[in-house]
C-alpha positions as semicolon CSV with decimal commas, in nm:
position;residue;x (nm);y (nm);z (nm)
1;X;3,451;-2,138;-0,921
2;X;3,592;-2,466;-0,792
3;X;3,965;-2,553;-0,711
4;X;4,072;-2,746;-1,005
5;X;3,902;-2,428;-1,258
6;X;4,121;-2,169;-1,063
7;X;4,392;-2,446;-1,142
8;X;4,411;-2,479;-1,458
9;X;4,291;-2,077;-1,512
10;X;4,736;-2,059;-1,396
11;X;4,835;-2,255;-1,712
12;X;4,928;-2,038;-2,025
13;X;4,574;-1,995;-2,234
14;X;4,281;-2,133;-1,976
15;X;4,004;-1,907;-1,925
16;X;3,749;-1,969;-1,667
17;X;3,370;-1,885;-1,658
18;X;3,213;-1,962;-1,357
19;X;3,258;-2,371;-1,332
20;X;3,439;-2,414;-1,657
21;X;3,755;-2,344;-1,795
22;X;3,833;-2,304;-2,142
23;X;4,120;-2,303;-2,402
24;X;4,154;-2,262;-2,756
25;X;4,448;-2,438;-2,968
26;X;4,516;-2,375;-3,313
27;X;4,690;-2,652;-3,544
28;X;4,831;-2,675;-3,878
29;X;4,453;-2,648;-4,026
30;X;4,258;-2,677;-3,729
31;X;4,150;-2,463;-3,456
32;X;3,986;-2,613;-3,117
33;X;3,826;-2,446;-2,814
34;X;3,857;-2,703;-2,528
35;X;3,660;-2,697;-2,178
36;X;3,678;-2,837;-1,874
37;X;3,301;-2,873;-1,660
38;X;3,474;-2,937;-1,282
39;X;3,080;-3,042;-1,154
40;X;3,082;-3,342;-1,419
41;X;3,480;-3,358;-1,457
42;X;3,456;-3,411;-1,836
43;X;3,630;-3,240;-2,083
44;X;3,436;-3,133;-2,446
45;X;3,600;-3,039;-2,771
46;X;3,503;-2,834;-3,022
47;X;3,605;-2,764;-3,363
48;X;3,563;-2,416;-3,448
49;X;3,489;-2,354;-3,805
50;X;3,688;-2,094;-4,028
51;X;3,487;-1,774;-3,948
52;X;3,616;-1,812;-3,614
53;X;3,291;-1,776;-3,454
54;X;3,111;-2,076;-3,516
55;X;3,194;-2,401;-3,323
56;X;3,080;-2,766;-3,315
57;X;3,127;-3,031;-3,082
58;X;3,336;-3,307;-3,180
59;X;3,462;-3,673;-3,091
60;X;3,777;-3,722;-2,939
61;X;3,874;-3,993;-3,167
62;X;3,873;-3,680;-3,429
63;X;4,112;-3,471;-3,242
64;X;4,459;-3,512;-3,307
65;X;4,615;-3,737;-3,053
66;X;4,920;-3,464;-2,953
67;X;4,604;-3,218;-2,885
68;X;4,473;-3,487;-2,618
69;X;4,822;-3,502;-2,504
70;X;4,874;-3,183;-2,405
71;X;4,526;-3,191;-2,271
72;X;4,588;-3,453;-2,010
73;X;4,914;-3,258;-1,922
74;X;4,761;-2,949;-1,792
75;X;4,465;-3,153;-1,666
76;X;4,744;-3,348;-1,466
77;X;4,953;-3,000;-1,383
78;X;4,611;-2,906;-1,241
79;X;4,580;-3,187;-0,994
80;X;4,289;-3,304;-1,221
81;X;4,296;-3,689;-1,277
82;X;4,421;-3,758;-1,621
83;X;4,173;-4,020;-1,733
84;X;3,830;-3,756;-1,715
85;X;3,943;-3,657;-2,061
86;X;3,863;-3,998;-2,136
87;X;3,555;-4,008;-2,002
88;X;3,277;-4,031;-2,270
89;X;2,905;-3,852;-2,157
C-alpha cells in the first residue's frame, strides 16, 4: 500500500485494497463507488445500479459536479494533486 492510499484510507468512508482506495457516495437517486489507483494516479467512477451489487464504469462528465468536488477535496486533504481526477485514461 502506498502513502497517498493509507492517506486517504484516514478520511471518513475510504477503504483501501492493496494499491487502491475506494469510496462509495450515495445521492438523491444515485449511488457511486469511487477509486483511487496510486500506481496510475487516476481516479474511476462507477455507477452502481439499484441491486446494489452491480456496477458500471462511467464518465466524469456524468457525475454530478458536487460529487467531483468533494472528490478533489479529499484527494487534496490526502496530499494527492487535485487535477489526477481530471485525468482521462
Amino acid at each position: 500500500m502506498g502513502e497517498h492510499v493509507e492517506a486517504l484510507a484516514e478520511l471518513e468512508g475510504w477503504r483501501t485494497e492493496g494499491f487502491a482506495a475506494r469510496v462509495h457516495y450515495r445521492g438523491a437517486d444515485d449511488r457511486y463507488s469511487i477509486e483511487f489507483y496510486e500506481p496510475s494516479e487516476c481516479v474511476l467512477y462507477w455507477k452502481v445500479k439499484d441491486d446494489g451489487e452491480t456496477a458500471v464504469p462511467v464518465g466524469r462528465d456524468t457525475v454530478p459536479d458536487p460529487l467531483r468536488t468533494r472528490i478533489r477535496e479529499d484527494l487534496s486533504e490526502a496530499s494527492i494533486d487535485p487535477d489526477v481526477e481530471r485525468r482521462v485514461l
